[in-house]
N, C-alpha and C positions, 0 to 999 in steps of 0.2 A: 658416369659412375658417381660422382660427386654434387651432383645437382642439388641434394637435401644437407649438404653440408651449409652450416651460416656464412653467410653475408661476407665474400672477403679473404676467407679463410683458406680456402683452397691455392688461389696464388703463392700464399706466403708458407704453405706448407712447402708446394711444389718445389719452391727455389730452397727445400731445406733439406740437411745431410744429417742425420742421427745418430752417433754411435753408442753400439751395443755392447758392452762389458759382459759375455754369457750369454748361452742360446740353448738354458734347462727352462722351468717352470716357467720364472719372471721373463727370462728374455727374451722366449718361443712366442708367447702368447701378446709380450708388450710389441714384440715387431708384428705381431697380424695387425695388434688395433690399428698402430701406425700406418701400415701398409693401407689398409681400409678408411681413413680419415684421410689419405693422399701424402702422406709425406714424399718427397720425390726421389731420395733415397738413402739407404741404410750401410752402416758399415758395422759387421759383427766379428767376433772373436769371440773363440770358445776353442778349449780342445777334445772333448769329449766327443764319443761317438755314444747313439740311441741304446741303451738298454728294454728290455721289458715294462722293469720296476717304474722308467720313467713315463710310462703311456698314463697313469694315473691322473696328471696335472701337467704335462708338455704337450705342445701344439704339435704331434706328431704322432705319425697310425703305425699299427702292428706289421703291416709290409715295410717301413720304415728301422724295424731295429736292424744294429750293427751297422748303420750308415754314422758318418761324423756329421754331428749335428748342425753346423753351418750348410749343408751339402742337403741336408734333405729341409733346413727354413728353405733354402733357396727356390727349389720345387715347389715347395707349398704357399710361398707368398708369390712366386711367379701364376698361380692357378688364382691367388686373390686380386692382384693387381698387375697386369702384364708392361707397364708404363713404370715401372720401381724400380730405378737406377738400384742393382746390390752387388755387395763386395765382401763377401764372408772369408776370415780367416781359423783355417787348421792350426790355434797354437799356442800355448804356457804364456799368459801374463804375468811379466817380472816389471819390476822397477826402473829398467833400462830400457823395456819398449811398448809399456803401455800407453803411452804418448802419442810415439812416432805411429801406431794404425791410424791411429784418428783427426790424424792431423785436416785441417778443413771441415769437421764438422761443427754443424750449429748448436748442437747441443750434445750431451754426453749422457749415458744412462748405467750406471751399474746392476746390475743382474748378477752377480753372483753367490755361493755358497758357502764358500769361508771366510771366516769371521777376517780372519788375518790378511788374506787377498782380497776381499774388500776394501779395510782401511787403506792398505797399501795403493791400490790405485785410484782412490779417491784421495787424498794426500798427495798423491802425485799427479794427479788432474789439475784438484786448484790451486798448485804450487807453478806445472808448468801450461796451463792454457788458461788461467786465474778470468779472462774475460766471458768465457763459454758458460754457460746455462750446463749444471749437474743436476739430474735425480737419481736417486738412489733409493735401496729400503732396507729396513731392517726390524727382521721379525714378521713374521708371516706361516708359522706353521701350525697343527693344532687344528680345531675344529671346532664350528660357531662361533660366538661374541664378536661379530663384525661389528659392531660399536666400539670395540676396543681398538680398531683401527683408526690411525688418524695421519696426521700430515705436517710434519715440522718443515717452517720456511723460512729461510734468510738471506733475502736479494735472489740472488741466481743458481742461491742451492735449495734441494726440496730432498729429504727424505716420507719417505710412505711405510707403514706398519704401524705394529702396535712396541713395537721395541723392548720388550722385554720375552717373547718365547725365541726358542731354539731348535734345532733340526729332529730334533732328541724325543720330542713330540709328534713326529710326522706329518706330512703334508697331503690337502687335500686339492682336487682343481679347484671346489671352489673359492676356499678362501687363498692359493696365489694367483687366482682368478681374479678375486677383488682388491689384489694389490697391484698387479701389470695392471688394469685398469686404470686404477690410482695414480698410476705412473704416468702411462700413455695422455692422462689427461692432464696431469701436471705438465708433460714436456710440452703437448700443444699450447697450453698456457704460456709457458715463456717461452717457446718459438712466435706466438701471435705478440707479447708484448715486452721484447728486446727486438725485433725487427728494427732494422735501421738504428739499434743504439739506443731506441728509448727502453723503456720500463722502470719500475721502481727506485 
């Protein structure tokens, strides 16, 4: 399944663990790429169950609403990659246990929706796992100016967007399409060059 992946790359995803901070728009679509590039497995949190509204831009089909959205990624990345160590959690990130899900993973991804629970567990990522590989995004709703997207980087943290729109604007698939991308490409990046402790 991985044959046309480069040179290398495939091992060092295999031996790698993901976690996922939310499994709406960003973090539906950034666990397919992963799954698809070979990551060997993912660990997600969310507590939200499928609406309608969110078939727009979530990696998720119309038999699928009213399922908890960890519960139906798991179906749908088991049909992409049946070798995908996963481990999805039903439940409310607080500041007392966004931590403890992810404890062992090689890199960390936030995915979420609110402004306030985001910071929160990005502040509490690189305070309490400070050596792990973050990406995160912020801004991503709205429609065309994909040039307005870009990628802020600092050692082993990466945000993705364009950082200034808000939810307030609505979202399409494809431009949080072009940000999980963004993402998915950024984590493979520092899972390929922190392997073994090196990188930047």
């Amino acid at each position: 399944m991985f044959s046309d992946n480069p040179p290398g790359v495939s091992e060092i995803l295999r031996r790698s663990r993901v976690g996922i901070a939310g499994a709406g728009g960003l973090g539906s679509n950034l666990a397919s790429h992963l799954a698809r590039a070979g990551v060997g497995a993912l660990t997600v949190v969310d507590r939200d169950v499928i609406e309608l509204r969110n078939l727009n831009r979530q990696a998720y089909f119309l038999d699928q609403v009213g399922m908890a959205k960890v519960d139906a990624l798991a179906a749908n990345l088991a049909r992409i990659n049946p070798s995908l160590e996963y481990e999805g959690f039903r439940s409310t990130l607080s500041a007392e246990n966004c931590c403890g899900f992810f404890e062992g993973c090689s890199l960390l991804a936030e995915a979420l929706d609110l402004a306030g629970t985001k910071s929160m567990v990005l502040e509490r990522w690189l305070a309490c796992m400070p050596g792990v590989p973050v990406v995160g995004a912020s801004g991503l709703a709205g429609a065309g100016a994909t040039d307005s997207l870009r990628i802020f980087r600092s050692g082993r943290f990466v945000m993705c967007g364009d950082f200034c729109s808000d939810l307030s604007a609505g979202t399409l698939s494809s431009r949080v399409g072009v940000v999980a991308a963004m993402m998915a490409n950024e984590a493979i990046r520092l899972l390929l060059e922190f392997e073994d402790g090196g990188g930047p």
